[in-house]
C-alpha positions in Angstrom: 86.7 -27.8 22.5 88.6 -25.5 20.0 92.0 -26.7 21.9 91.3 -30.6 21.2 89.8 -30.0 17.7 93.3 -28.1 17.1 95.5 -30.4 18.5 93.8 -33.6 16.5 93.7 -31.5 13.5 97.6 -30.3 13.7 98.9 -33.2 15.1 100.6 -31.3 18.1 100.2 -31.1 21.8 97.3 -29.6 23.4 99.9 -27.5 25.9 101.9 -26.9 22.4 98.1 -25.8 21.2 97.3 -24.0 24.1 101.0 -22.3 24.6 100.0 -21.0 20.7 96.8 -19.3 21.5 98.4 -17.2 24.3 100.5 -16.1 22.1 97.8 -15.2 19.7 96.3 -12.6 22.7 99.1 -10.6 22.7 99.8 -10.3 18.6 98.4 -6.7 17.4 95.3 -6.0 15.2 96.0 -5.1 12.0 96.2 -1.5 12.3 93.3 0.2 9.8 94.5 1.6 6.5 97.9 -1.1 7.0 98.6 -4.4 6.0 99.7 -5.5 9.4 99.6 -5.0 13.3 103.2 -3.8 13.5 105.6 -2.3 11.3 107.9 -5.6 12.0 104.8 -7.2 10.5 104.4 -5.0 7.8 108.6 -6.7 7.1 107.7 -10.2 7.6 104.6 -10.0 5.2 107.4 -8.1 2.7 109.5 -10.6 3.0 107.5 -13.8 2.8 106.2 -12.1 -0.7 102.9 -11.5 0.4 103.7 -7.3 0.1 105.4 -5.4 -3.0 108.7 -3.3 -2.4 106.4 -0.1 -2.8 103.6 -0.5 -0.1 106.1 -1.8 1.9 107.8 1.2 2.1 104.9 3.8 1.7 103.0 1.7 4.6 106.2 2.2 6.7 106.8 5.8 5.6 103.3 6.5 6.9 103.4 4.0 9.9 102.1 5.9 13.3 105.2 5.0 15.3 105.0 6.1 19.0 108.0 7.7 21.3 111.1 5.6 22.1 111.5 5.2 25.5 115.6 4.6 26.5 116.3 1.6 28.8 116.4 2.2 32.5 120.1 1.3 34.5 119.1 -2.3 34.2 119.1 -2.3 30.1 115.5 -3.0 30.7 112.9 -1.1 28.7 110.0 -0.2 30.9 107.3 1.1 28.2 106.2 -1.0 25.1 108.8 -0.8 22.1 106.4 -2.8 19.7 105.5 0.7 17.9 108.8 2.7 17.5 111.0 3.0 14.3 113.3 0.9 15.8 111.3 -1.6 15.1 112.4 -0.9 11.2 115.9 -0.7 12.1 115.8 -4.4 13.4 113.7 -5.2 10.5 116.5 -4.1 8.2 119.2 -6.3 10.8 117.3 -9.0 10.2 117.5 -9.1 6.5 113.8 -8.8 6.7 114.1 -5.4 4.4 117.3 -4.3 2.8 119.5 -1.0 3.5 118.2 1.0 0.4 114.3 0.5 1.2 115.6 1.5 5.2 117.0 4.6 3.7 114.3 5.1 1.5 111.8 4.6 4.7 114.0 6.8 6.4 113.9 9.7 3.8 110.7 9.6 3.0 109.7 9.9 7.1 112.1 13.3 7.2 110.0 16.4 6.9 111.8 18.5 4.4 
């Protein structure tokens, strides 16, 4: 019922509709104590305006990123790379965030 009430009410296809909401199942929760589910959320939201420059950057300067796992002989990567910092590096290759708030991310993450 929720498909046909969406596809009526957006004026797209019920497999465009239905395509949509499998996508939904795999989008991230927003993490507690974060604006976002991801940190390349946590760039989008900047970027679309709906986050300052400065929570941006503390938010990714005290994002929980997990282990980066190389690509086997294939180029394939065999673990999930949704949660490393290179998630912020394609952020800032995307124009999502610029190279001074990367380095500033970057900086701030360094013990020292």
């Amino acid at each position: 019922m929720i498909e046909a009430e969406l596809t009526e009410t957006l004026g797209i296809s019920q497999p465009a509709v239905a395509k949509a909401l499998k996508a939904c199942e795999s989008t991230p929760d927003v993490r507690e104590l974060f604006a976002a589910g991801s940190a390349m959320e946590l760039c989008q939201r900047y970027a679309a305006g709906l986050l300052s420059r400065d929570e941006t950057v503390r938010q990714l300067s005290e994002w929980p990123f997990g282990p980066y796992h190389p690509a086997n002989e294939f180029g394939e990567h065999e673990q999930d790379q949704s949660n490393v910092f290179m998630q912020v590096e394609l952020a800032a290759d995307f124009g999502l965030i610029d190279d001074a708030m990367y380095e500033e991310v970057v900086q701030r993450r360094m013990p020292g």
